[in-house]
C-alpha positions in Angstrom: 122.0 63.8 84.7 119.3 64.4 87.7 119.1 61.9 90.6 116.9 59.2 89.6 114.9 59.6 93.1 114.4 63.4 92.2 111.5 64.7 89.5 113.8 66.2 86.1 113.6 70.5 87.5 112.2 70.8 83.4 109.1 68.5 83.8 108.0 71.1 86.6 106.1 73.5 85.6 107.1 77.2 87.0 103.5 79.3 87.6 103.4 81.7 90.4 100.9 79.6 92.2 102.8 76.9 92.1 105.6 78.5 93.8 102.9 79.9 96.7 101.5 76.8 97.1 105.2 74.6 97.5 106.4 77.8 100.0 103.5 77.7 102.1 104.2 73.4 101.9 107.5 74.2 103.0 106.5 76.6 106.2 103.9 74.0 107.0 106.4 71.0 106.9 109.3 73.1 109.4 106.4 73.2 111.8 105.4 69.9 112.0 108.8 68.4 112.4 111.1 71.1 112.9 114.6 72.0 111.3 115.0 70.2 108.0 117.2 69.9 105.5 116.8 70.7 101.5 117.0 67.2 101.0 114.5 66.0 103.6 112.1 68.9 102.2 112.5 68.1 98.2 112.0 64.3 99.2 108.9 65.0 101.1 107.0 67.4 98.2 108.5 65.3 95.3 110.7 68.2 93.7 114.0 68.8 93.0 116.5 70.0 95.5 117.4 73.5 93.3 113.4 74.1 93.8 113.7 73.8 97.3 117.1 76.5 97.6 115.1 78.9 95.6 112.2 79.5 97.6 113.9 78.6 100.8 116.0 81.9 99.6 113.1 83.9 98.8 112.0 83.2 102.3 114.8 83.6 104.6 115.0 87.2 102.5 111.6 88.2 104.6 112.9 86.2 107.5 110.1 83.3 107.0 112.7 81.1 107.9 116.4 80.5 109.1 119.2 78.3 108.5 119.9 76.4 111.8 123.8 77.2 112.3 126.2 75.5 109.4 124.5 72.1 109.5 122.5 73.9 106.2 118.8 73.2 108.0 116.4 75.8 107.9 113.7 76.6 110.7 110.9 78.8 111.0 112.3 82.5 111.2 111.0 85.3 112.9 109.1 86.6 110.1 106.2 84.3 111.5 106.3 85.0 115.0 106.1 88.8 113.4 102.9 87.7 111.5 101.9 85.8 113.9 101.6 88.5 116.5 99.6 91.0 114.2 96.7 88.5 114.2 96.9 88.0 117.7 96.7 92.4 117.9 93.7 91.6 115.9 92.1 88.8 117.9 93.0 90.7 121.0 90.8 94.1 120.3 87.9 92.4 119.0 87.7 90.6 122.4 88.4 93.4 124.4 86.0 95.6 121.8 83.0 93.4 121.8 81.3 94.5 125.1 82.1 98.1 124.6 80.7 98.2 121.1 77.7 96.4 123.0 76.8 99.0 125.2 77.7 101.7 122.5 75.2 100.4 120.1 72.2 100.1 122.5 73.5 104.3 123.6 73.6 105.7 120.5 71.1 103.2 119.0 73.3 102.3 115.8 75.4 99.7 114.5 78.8 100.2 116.2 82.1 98.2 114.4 85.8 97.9 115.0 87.5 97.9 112.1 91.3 97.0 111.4 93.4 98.0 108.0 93.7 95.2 106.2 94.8 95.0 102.7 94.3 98.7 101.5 90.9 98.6 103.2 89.2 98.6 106.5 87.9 95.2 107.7 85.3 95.1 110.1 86.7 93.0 113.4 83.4 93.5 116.0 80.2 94.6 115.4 77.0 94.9 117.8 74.2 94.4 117.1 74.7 90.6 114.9 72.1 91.4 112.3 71.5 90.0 109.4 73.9 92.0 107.8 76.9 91.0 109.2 80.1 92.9 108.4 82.5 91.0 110.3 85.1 90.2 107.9 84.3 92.3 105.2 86.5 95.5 103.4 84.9 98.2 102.6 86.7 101.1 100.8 88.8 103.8 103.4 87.8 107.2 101.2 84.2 106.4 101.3 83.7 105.4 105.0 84.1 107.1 108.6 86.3 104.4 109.8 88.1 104.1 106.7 88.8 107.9 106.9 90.3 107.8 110.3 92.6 105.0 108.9 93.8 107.1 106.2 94.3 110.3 108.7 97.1 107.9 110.6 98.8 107.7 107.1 102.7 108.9 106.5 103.1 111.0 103.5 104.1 108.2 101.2 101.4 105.8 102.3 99.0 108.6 101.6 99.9 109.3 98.3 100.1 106.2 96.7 96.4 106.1 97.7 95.7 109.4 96.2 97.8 108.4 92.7 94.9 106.1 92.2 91.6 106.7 90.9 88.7 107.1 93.9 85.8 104.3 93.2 82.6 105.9 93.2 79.9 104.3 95.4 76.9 106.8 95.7 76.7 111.1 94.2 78.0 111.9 97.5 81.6 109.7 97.3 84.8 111.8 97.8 86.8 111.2 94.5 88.8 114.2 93.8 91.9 114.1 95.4 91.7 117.7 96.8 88.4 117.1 98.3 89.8 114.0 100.1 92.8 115.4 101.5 90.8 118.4 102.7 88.5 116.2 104.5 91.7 114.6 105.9 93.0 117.4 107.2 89.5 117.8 109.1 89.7 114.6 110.7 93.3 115.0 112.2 92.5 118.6 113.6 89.1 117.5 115.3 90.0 114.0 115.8 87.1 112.7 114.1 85.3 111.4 110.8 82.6 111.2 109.2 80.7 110.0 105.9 77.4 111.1 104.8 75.6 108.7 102.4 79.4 107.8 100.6 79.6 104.4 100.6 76.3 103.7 100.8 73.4 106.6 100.2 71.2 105.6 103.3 74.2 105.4 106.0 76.0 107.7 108.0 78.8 107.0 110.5 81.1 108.9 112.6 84.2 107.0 113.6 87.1 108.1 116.0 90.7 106.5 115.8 91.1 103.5 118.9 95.1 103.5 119.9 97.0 100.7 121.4 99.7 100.6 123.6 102.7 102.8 123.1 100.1 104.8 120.8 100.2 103.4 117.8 97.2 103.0 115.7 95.3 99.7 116.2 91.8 100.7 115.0 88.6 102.6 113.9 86.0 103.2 116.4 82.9 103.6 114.5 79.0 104.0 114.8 76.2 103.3 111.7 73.1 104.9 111.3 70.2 106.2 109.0 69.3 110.0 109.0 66.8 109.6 112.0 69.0 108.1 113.8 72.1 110.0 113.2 71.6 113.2 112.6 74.1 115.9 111.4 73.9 117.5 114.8 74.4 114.9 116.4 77.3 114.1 115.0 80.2 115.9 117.9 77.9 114.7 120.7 78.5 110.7 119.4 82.3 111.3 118.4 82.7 111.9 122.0 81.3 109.5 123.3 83.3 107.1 120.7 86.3 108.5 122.0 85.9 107.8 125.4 85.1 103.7 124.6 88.1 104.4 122.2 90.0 105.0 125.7 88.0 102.1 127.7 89.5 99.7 124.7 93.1 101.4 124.8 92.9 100.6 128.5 92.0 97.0 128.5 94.7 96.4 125.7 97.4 97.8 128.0 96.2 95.4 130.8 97.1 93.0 128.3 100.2 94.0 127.3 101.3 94.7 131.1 104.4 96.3 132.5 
């Protein structure tokens, strides 16, 4: 027989959305008063107590929480701080980006982005000029764009081909979508150090992007610069990537003052 100050587990029903939303309850309720208890944490969402174990098991599996020695309270685990500190990467090179892509923009005259991987795309962190089309926040697709490309280069053989097991979207007649044809053009942009797209996302754009590294080298971005075909020309296109790569090393710089010693 349940506890009469507990919901019956059976009246609740058991969708996957459900479960998010109760988790994310949980998370939210350890940060606003600290270690609690099963008990304490059923009581405050109205569930039962074996609803509570379950997810708090789930989530001290991806370290989202931690049980606070024998006294069988959980706390936030280090999974957050983890998470946590991969925004913070995020906020930290759009700051340190934003002037730099400035300056780029009004050299090259184009619209220069950083973009991040994000969710098996590339999202667009800083961008100069603000126009009315604003791509700050947006995905767009990594075979079919310049940064996107230079995203995919940094790939490990795995990573790379569970993206090339799946069919290639097709945006415009010039879109890479044969597997061979991408991984050539991979190949280019890890010997030069480069990428570019030519009307393959969208059929009036080209861009040439160049990979922006963080501190201790790992990858923390795509440098990139949009244009039409008068104002980026094919033979153009070495000329610009070197210039992206030397605000590539500008941003690198400022994000190891941040880092310090």
């Amino acid at each position: 027989m349940h506890n009469k100050s507990e919901p019956a587990a059976a009246a609740e029903p058991r969708t996957a959305t459900q479960a998010v939303d109760r988790a994310l309850s949980m998370l939210t309720l350890l940060a606003q008063h600290g270690p609690s208890g099963v008990t304490e944490l059923a009581r405050e969402l109205g569930v039962h107590k074996s609803t509570v174990s379950r997810l708090m098991t789930t989530m001290e599996k991806f370290r989202f929480v931690e049980q606070v020695g024998s006294r069988g309270k959980f706390q936030l685990g280090f999974g957050i701080v983890r998470l946590a500190g991969a925004t913070t990467a995020q906020l930290d090179i759009a700051r340190e980006s934003k002037s730099i892509c400035a300056r780029l923009s009004s050299e090259l005259h184009g619209t220069v982005s950083l973009s991040v991987l994000e969710g098996g795309g590339a999202t667009t962190v800083t961008q100069e000029p603000r126009t009315e089309r604003n791509w700050i926040g947006l995905r767009v697709p990594l075979h079919a764009t310049a940064c996107g490309k230079v995203l995919l280069a940094n790939f490990g053989f795995e990573e790379l081909e569970e993206v090339l097991r799946q069919p290639l979207p097709r945006f415009t007649e010039n879109t890479i979508i044969s597997r061979g044809a991408l991984t050539a053009d991979l190949n280019r942009v890890r010997d030069r150090g480069w990428a570019t797209a030519v009307g393959e996302f969208e059929a009036e754009l080209r861009s040439v992007a160049v990979p922006v590294r963080g501190p201790g080298g790992r990858m923390a971005g795509a440098l990139s610069v949009s244009a039409d075909s008068q104002h980026l020309r094919g033979t153009d296109f070495p000329a610009v990537a070197r210039v992206l790569g030397e605000a590539a090393e500008e941003i690198l710089e400022r994000l190891q003052d941040l880092a310090g010693p």
